[in-house]
VEXMINU-104633 format. One record per residue: x, y, z negated of N, C-alpha, C in turn; residue in one letter. Coordinates in steps of 0.05 Angstrom, whole numbers, plus 5000, padded with zeros to 4 digits. Each point is the difference from the previous one (the first is absolute). Example, Ala and Ser with C-alpha at 12.3 -4.5 7.8 and 13.67 -1.06 7.14 Angstrom:
<lumses>
526448864844498250245000501850245000A/499350215014501650244999498550224986S/
</lumses>
This chain:
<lumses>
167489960611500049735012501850005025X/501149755004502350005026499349915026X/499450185017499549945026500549705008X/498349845018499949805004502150025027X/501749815007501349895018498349925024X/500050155011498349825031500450185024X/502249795007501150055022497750105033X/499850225003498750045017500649985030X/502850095007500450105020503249715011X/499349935023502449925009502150085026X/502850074990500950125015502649845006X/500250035033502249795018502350285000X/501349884987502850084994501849945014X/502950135012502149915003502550004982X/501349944988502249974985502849965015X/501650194989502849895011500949714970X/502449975011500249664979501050084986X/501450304990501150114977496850154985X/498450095012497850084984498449844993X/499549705009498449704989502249984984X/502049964996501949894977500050074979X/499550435002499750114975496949934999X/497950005009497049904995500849794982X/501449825014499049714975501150044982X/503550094993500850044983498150204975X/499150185001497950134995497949904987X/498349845018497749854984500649734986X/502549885010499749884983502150084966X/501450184997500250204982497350014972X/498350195029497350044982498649865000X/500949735001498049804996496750005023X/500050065019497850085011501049915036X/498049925016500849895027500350305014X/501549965025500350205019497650135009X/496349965003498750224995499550104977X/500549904982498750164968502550204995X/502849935004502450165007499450285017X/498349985028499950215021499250204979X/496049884997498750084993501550294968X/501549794989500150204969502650225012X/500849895012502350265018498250205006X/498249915023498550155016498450274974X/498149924978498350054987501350244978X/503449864998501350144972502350175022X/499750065021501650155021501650194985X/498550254994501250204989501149984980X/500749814976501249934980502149844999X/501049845023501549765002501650185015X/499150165010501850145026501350304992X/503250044998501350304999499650055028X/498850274996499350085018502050225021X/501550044986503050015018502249905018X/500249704978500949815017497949865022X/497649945003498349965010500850175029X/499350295000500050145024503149995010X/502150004987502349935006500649685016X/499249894990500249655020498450065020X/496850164996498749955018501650085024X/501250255002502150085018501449945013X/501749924987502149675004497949815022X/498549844988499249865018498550065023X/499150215008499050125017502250075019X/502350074998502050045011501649775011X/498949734995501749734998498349875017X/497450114998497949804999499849855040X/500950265021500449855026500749835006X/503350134988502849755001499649724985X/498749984977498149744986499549865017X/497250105024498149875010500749895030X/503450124999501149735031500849884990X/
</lumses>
């Protein structure tokens, strides 16, 4: 039987306007609004995600991420 949907937890997010763009682009893709989107990212993490390139960007942006925030 398939786990019921119920959103438990609400979380205040910041987004840059290139990461809301790929969000909506995204859900609305999968047919689904920007929390049901977080949520199945969030849940199916390790499957959606190479985990090479993953630690590789993470890098990248960690490295970027000062100069970003002036």
């Amino acid at each position: 039987m398939a786990e019921r949907f119920k959103p438990t937890r609400r979380v205040n997010m910041a987004l840059t306007e290139r990461a809301y763009r790929n969000l909506r682009k995204f859900s609305a893709e999968a047919g689904l609004d920007e929390g049901e989107a977080i949520s199945f990212l969030f849940e199916n993490f390790n499957s959606v995600m190479d985990e090479d390139n993953l630690t590789h960007r993470l890098r990248i942006f960690n490295a970027e991420l000062e100069e970003r925030k002036r």
